[in-house]
N, C-alpha and C positions, 0 to 999 in steps of 0.2 A: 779392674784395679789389681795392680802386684802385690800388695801386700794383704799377706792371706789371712790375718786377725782383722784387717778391714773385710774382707769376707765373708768368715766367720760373725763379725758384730752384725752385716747384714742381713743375714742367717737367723740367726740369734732374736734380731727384732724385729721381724717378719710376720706383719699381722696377718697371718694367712686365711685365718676363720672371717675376719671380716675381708678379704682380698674375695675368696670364695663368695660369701655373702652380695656383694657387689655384680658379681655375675649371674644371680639370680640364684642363687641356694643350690640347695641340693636336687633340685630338678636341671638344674644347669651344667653343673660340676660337682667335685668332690675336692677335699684337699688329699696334695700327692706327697709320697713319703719316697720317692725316686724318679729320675726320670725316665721310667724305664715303667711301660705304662703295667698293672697288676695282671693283666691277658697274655700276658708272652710268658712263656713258658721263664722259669728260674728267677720270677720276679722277687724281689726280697727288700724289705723298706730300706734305706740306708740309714746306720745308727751315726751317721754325722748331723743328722737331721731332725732325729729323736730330740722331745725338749719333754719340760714338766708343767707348759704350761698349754697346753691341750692347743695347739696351735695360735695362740692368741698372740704370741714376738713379745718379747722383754727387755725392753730399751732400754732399761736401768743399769739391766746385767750387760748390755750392747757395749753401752755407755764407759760402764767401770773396763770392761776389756780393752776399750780403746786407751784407759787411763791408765792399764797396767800396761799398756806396749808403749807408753809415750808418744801418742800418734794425738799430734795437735788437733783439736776441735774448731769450729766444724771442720767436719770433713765434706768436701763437693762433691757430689755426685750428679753425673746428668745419666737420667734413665729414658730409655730409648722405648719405643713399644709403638704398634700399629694404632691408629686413632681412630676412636666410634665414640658415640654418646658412655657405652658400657664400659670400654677399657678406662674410657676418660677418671669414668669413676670410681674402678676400682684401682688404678695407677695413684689415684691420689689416696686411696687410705695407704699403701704403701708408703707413701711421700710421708702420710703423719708417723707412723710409728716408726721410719728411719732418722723424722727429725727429732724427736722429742729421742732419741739416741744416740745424736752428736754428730748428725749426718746435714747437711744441707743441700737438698733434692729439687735439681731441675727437672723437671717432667720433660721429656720431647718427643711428644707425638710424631707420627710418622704418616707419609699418605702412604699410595698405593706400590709405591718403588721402593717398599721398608726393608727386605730380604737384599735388594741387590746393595741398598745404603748402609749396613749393617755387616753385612761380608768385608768390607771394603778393611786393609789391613791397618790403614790412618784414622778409622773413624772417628767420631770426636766423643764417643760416648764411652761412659764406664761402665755402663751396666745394661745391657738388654734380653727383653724380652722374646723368648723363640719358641714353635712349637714345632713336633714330629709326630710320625707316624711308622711305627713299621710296617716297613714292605712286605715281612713274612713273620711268623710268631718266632723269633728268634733275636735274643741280644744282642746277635751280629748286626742287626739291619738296624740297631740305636745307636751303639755307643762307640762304634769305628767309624759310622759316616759323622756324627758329629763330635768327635774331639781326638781322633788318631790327625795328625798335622802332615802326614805325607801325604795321601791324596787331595788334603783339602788347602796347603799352602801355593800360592806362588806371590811374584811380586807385584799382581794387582789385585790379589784375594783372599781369606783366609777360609773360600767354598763355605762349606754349612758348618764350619768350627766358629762360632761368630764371636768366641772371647780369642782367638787364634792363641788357645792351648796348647800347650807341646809338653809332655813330660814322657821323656826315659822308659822311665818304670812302666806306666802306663801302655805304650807300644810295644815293647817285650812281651807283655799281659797277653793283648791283642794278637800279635803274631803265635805266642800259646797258642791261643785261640782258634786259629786259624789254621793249625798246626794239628790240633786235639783229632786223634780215631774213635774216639766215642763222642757223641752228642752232651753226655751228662760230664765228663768232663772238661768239654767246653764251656756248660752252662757256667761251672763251678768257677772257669778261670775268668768267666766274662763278670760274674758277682764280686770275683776280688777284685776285678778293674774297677768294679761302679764304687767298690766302698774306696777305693783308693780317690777318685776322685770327689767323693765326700769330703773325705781327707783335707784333700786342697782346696776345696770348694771350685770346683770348677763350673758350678753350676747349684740352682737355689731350687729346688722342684716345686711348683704353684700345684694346676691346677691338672 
């Protein structure tokens, strides 16, 4: 979605304690305060994400943020995500605390083609589900494969950037980055990319 208080309200009422719960607790998962998993070296929660209601989403407050931007209700949402018995059910508590927030949530399960149907730069969805791994304990190997837009753009793909994000600021960060003679001040420019993308929500951190 472009407009980033519709985002933000996503964000915002994001039952994540029962999204968690749904995948079998704490032996299954945990809830995530970045996408950026806590095992890589400079991990740091992002304060876009921080709330006061212990991860439970607040529709309410969703709700009125969408009435202070003027952004007519419902809002559609089609949410995209891999399909099993488990995702089934935890994509639907999502569906309830987005709608009881002024959101109106197609669920749309995906089969086994979910990653290539999902890159795609037309897809039909607003909002999906993606998970990563890094390749080595470093924020280089999260947040320039999935949201720097020049290796991941062309004109039949948007590669592992799957909202096909592009910001400025952001790739400047990166190239810092990339750029850094020391390790620790890499880590440091690769933390103000992640909270910059906070920032804009480019991304909602689950599980």
């Amino acid at each position: 979605t472009k407009d980033v208080n519709v985002r933000r309200a996503l964000a915002m009422a994001l039952n994540l304690n029962g999204y968690v719960k749904a995948l079998g607790g704490e032996i299954a998962a945990g809830p995530a305060e970045s996408i950026v998993n806590p095992a890589v070296p400079g991990f740091t929660p992002n304060s876009a994400f921080a709330n006061d209601n212990d991860n439970d989403g607040d529709p309410e407050a969703a709700l009125a943020l969408l009435e202070e931007n003027n952004i007519k209700t419902p809002v559609k949402i089609k949410l995209a995500y891999g399909s099993s018995p488990t995702m089934d059910k935890a994509m639907a508590i999502i569906k309830e605390g987005w709608d009881k927030a002024g959101f109106e949530v197609s669920l749309e399960g995906q089969g086994d083609t979910y990653y290539d149907v999902i890159s795609l730069p037309d897809d039909e969805f607003d909002v999906t589900w993606g998970g990563w791994g890094a390749d080595w304990p470093s924020m280089m190997t999260v947040l320039p494969p999935l949201f720097d837009s020049r290796p991941n753009f062309s004109d039949t793909t948007c590669g592992q950037n799957y909202g096909c994000y592009q910001s400025d600021a952001f790739e400047a960060l990166v190239d810092e980055a990339a750029n850094a003679s020391e390790i620790d001040a890499q880590t440091d420019t690769l933390v103000e990319a992640d909270a910059l993308l906070g920032e804009d929500v480019a991304y909602i951190p689950l599980e």
